[in-house]
Structures are given as structure tokens and as C-alpha cells.
PDB file with one MODEL, atoms N, CA, C and O in Angstrom:
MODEL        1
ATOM      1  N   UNK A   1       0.851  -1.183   0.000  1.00  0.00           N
ATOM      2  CA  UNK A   1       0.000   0.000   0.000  1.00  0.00           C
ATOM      3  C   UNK A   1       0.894   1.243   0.000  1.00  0.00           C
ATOM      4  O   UNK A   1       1.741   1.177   0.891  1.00  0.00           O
ATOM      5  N   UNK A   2       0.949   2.296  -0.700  1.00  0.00           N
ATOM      6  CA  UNK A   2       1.226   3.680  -0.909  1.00  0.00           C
ATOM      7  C   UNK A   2       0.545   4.546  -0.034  1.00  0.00           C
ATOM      8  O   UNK A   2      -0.477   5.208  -0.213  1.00  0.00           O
ATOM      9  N   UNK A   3       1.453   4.402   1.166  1.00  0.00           N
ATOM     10  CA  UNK A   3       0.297   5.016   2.088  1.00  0.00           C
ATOM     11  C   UNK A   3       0.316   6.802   2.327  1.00  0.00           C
ATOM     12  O   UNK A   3      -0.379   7.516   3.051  1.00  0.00           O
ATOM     13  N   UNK A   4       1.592   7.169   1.239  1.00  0.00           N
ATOM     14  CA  UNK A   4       1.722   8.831   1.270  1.00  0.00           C
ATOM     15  C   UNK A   4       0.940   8.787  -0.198  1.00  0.00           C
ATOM     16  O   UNK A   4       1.149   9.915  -0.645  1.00  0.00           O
ATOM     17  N   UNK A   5       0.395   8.289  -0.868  1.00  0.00           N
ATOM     18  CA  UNK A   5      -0.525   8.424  -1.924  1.00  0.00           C
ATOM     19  C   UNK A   5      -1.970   8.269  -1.123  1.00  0.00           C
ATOM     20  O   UNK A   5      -2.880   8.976  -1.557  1.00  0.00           O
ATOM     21  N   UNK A   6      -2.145   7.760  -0.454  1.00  0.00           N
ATOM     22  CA  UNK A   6      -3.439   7.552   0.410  1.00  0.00           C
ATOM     23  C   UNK A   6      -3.546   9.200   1.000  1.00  0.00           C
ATOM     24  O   UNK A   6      -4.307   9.971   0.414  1.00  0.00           O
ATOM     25  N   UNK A   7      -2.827   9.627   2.061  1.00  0.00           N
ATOM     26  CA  UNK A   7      -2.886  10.709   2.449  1.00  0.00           C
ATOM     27  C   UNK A   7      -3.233  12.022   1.857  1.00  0.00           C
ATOM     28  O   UNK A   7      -4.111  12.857   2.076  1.00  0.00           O
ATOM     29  N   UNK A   8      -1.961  11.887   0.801  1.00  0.00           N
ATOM     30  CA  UNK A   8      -2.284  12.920  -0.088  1.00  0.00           C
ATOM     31  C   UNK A   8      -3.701  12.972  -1.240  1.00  0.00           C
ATOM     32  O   UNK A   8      -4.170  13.928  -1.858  1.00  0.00           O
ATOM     33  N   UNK A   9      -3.928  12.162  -1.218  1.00  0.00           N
ATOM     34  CA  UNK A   9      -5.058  11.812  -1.858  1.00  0.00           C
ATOM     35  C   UNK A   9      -6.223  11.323  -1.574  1.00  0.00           C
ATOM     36  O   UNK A   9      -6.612  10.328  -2.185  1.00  0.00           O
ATOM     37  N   UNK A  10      -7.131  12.014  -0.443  1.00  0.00           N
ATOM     38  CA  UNK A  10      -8.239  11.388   0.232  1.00  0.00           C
ATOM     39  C   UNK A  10      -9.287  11.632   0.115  1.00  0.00           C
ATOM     40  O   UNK A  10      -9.809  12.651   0.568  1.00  0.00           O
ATOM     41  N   UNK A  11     -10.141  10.317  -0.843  1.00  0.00           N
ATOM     42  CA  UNK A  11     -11.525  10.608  -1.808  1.00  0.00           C
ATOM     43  C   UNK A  11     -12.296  11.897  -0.986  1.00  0.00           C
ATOM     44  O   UNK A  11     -12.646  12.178   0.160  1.00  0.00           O
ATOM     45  N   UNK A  12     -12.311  12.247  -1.798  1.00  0.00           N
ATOM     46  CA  UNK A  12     -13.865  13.622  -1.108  1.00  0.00           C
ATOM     47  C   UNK A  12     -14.956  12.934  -1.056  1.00  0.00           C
ATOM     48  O   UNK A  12     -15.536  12.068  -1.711  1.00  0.00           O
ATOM     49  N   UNK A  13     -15.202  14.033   0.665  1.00  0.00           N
ATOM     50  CA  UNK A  13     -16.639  13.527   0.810  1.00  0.00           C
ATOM     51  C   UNK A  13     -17.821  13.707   0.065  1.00  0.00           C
ATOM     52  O   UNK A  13     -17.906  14.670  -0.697  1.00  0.00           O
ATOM     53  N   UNK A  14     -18.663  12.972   0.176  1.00  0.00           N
ATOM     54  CA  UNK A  14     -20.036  12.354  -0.910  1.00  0.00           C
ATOM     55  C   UNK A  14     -19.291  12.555  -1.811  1.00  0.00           C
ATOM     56  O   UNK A  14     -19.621  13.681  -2.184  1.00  0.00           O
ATOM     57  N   UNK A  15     -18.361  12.174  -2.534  1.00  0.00           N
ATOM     58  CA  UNK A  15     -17.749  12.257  -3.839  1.00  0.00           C
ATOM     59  C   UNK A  15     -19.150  11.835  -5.033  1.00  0.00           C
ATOM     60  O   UNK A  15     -19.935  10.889  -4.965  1.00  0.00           O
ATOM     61  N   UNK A  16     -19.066  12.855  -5.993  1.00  0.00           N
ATOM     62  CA  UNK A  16     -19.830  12.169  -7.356  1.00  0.00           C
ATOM     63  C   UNK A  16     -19.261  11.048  -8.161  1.00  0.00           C
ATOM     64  O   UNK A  16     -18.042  10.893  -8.082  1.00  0.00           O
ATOM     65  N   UNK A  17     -19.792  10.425  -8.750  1.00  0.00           N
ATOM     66  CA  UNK A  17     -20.050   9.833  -9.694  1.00  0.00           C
ATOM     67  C   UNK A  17     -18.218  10.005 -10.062  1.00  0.00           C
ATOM     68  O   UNK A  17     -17.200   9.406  -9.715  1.00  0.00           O
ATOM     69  N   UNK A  18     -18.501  11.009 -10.823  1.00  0.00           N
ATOM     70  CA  UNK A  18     -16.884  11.216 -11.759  1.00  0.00           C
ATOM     71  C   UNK A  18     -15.752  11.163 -10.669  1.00  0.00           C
ATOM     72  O   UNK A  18     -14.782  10.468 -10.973  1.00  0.00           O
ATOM     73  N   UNK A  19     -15.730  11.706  -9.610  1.00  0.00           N
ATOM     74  CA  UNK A  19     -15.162  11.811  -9.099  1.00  0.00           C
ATOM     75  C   UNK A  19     -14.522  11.022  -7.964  1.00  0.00           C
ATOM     76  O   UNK A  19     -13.735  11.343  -7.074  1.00  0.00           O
ATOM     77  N   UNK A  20     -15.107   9.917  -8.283  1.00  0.00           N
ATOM     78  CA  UNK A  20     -15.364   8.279  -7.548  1.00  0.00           C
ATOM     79  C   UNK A  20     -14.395   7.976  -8.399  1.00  0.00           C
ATOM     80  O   UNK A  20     -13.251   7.921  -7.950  1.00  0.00           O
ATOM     81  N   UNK A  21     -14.658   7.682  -9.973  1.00  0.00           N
ATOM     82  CA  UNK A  21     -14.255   7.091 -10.788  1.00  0.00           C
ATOM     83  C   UNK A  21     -12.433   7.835 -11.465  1.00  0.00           C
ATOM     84  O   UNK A  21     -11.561   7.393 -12.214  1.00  0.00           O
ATOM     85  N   UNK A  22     -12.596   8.952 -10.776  1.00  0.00           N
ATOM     86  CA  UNK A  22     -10.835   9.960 -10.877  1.00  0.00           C
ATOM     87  C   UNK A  22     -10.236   9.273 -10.325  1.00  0.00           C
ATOM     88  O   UNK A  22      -9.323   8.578 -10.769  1.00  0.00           O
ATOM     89  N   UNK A  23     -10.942   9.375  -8.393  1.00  0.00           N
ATOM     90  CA  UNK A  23     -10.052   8.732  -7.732  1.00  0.00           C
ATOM     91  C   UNK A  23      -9.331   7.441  -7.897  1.00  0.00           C
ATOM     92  O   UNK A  23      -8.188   7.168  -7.533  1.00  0.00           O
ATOM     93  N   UNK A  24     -10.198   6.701  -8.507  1.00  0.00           N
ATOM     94  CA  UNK A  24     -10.356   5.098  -8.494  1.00  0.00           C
ATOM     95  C   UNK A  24      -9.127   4.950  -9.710  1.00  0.00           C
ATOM     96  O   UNK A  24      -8.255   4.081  -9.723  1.00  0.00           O
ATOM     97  N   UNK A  25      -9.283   5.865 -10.550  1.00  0.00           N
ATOM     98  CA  UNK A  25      -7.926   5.899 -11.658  1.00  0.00           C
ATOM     99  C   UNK A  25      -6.264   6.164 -10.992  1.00  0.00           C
ATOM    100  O   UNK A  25      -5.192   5.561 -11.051  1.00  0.00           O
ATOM    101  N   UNK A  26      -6.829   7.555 -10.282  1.00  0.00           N
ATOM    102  CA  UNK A  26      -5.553   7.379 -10.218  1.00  0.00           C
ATOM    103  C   UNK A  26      -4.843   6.958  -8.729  1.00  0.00           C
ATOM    104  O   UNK A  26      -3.716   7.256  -8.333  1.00  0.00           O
ATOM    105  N   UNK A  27      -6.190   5.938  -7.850  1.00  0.00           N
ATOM    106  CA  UNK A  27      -5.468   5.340  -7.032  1.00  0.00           C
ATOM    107  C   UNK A  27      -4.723   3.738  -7.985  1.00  0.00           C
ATOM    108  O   UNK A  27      -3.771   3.120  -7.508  1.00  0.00           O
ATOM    109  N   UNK A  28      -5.243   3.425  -9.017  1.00  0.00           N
ATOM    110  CA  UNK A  28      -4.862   2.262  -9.551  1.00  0.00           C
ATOM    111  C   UNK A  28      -3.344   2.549 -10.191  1.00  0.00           C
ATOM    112  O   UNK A  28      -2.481   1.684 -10.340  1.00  0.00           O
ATOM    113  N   UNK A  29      -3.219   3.962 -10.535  1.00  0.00           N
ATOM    114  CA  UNK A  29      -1.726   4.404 -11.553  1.00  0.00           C
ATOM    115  C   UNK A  29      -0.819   4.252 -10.260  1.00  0.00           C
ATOM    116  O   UNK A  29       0.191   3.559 -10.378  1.00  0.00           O
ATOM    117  N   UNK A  30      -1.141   4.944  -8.825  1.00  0.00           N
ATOM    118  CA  UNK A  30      -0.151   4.910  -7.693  1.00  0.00           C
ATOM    119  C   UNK A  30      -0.125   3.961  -6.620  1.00  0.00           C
ATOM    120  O   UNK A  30       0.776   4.288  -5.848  1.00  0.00           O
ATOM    121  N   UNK A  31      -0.735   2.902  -6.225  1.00  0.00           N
ATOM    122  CA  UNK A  31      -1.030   2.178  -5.601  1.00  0.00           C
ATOM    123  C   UNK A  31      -1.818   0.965  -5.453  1.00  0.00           C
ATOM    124  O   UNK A  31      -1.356   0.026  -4.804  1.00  0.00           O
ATOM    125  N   UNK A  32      -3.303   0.880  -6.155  1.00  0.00           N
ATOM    126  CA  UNK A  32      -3.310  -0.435  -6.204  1.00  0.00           C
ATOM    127  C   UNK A  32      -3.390  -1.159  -5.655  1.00  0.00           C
ATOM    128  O   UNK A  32      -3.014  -2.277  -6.007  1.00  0.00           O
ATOM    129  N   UNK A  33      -4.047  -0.851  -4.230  1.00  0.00           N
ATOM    130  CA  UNK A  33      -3.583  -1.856  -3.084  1.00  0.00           C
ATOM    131  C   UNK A  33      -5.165  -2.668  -3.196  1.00  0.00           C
ATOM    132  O   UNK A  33      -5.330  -3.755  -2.642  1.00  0.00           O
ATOM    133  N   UNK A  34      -5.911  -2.209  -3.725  1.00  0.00           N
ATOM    134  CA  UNK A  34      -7.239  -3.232  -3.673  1.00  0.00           C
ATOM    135  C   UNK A  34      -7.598  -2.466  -5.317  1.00  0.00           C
ATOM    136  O   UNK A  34      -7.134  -1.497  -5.918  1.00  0.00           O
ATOM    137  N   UNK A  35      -8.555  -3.384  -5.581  1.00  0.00           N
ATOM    138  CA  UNK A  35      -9.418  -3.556  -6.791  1.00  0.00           C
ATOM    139  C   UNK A  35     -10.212  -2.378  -6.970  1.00  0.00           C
ATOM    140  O   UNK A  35     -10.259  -1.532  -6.077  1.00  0.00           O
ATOM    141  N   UNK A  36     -10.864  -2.241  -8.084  1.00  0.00           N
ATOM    142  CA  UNK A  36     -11.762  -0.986  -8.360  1.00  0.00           C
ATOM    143  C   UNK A  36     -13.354  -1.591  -8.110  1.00  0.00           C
ATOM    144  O   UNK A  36     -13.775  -2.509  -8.815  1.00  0.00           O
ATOM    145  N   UNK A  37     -14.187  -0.970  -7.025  1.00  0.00           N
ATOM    146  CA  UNK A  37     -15.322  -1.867  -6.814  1.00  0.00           C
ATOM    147  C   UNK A  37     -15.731  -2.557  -7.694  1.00  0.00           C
ATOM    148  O   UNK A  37     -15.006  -2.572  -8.688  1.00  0.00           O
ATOM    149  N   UNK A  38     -16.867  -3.314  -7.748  1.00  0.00           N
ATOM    150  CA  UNK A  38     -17.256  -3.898  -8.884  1.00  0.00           C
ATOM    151  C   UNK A  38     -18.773  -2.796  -9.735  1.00  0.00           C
ATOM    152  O   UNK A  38     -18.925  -2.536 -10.928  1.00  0.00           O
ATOM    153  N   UNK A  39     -19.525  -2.446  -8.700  1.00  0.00           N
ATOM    154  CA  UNK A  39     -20.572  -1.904  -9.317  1.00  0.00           C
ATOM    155  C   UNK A  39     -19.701  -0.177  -9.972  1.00  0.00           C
ATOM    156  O   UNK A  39     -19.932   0.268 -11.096  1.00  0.00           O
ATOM    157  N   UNK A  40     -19.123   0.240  -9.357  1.00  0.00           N
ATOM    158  CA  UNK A  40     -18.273   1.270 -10.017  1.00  0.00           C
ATOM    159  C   UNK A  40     -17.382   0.758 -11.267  1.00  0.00           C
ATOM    160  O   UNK A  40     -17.372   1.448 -12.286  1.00  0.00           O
ATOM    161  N   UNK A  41     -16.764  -0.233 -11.218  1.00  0.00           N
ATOM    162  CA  UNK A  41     -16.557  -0.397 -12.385  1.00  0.00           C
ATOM    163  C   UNK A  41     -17.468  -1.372 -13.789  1.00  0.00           C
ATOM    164  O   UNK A  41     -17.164  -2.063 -14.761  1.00  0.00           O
ATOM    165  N   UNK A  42     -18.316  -1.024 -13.317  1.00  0.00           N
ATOM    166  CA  UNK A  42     -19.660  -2.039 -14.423  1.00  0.00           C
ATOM    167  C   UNK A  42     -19.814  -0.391 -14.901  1.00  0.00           C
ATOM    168  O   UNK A  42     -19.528  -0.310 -16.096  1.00  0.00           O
ATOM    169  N   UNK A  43     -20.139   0.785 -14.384  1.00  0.00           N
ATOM    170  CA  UNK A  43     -20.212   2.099 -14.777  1.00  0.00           C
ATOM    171  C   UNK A  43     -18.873   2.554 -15.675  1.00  0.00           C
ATOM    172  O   UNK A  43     -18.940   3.127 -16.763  1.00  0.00           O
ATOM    173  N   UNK A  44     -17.857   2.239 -15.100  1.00  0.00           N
ATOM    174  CA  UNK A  44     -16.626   2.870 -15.912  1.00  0.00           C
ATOM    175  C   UNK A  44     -16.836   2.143 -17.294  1.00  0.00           C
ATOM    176  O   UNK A  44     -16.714   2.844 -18.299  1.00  0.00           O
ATOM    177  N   UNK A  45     -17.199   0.547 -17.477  1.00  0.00           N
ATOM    178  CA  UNK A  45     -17.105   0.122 -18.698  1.00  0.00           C
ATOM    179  C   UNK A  45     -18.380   0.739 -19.740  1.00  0.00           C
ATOM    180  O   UNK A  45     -18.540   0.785 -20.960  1.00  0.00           O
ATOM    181  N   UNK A  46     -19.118   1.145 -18.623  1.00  0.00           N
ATOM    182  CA  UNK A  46     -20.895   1.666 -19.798  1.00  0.00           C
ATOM    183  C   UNK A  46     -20.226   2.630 -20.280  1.00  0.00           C
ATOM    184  O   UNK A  46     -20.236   2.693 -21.509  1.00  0.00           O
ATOM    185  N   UNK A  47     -19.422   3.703 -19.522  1.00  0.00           N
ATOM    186  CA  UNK A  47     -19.254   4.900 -19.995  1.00  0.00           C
ATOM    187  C   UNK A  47     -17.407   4.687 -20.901  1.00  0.00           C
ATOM    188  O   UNK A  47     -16.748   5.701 -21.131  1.00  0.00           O
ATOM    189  N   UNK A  48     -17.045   3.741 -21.156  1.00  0.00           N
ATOM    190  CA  UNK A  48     -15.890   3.629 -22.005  1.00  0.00           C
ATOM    191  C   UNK A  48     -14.445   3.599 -21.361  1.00  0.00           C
ATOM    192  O   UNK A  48     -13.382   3.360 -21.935  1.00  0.00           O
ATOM    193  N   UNK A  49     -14.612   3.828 -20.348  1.00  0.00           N
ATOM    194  CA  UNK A  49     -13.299   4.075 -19.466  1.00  0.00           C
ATOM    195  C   UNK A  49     -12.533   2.886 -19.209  1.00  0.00           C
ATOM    196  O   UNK A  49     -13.186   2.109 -18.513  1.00  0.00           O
ATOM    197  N   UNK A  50     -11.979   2.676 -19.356  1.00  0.00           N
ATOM    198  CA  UNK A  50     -10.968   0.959 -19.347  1.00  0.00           C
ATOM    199  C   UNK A  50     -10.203   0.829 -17.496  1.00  0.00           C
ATOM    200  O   UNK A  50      -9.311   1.366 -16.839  1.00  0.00           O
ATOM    201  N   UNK A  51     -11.261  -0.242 -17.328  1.00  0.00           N
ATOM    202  CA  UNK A  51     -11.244  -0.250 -16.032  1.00  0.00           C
ATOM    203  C   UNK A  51      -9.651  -0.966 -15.509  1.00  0.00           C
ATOM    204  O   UNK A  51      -9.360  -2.132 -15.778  1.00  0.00           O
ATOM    205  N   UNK A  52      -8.966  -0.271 -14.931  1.00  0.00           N
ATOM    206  CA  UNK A  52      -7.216  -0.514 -14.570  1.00  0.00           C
ATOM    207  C   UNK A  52      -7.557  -2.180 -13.389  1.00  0.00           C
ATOM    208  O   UNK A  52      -8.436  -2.398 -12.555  1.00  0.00           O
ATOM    209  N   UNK A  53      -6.278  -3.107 -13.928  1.00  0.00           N
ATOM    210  CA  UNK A  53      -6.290  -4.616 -13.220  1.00  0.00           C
ATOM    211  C   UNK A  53      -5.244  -4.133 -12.216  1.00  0.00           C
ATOM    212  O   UNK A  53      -4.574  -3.116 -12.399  1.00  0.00           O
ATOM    213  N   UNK A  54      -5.148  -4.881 -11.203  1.00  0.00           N
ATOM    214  CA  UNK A  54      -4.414  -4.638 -10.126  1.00  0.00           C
ATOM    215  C   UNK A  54      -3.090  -5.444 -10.936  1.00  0.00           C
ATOM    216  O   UNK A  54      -3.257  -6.315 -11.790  1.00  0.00           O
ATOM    217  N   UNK A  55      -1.798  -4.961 -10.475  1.00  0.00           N
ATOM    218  CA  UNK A  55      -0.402  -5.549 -10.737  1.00  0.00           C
ATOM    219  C   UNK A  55       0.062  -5.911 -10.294  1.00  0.00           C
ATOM    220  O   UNK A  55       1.106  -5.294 -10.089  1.00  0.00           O
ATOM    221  N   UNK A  56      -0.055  -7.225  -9.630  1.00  0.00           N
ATOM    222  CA  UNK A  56       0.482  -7.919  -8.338  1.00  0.00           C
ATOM    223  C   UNK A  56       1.551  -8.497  -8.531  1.00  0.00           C
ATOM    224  O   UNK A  56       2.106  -9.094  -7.609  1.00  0.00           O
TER     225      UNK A  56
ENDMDL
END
């Protein structure tokens, strides 16, 4: 876990929609430490966004 990427980067509250799906990007480019939900990413694929695999 990237835990000074966690810090510095801490989802906003009631986050929207898009902004669920920012975070969720670019916690996957820096860290990665868990998966991108599943019902959030059934949305990223409706809307075209190529949902990032964890790199273990």
C-alpha cells in the first residue's frame, strides 16, 4: 500500500459519480492496493473508461 498516496489523496466527501471514478484511476496508476469496486466499475465500462487490473 502507498500510504503517502493515500494521504495525499483522500476521496472527497459524498464524492460524485466522476469523481469516484478519478479517484479510483488514479489510485490504480499509484497504488493499487485493492481492486476498483465492482458496481463502479460495471459504470466505468458503460461509460468507455478501461477499467485498470491490479499488478500484483
Amino acid at each position: 500500500m502507498n500510504a503517502a498516496w493515500h494521504e495525499a489523496n483522500p476521496m472527497p466527501k459524498n464524492p460524485t459519480l466522476d469523481q469516484r471514478i478519478a479517484w479510483h484511476l488514479g489510485h490504480a496508476a499509484h497504488c493499487a492496493c485493492r481492486p476498483v469496486p465492482v458496481k463502479l466499475a460495471e459504470e466505468m465500462r458503460r461509460r468507455g473508461v478501461v477499467v485498470p487490473k491490479l499488478s500484483r
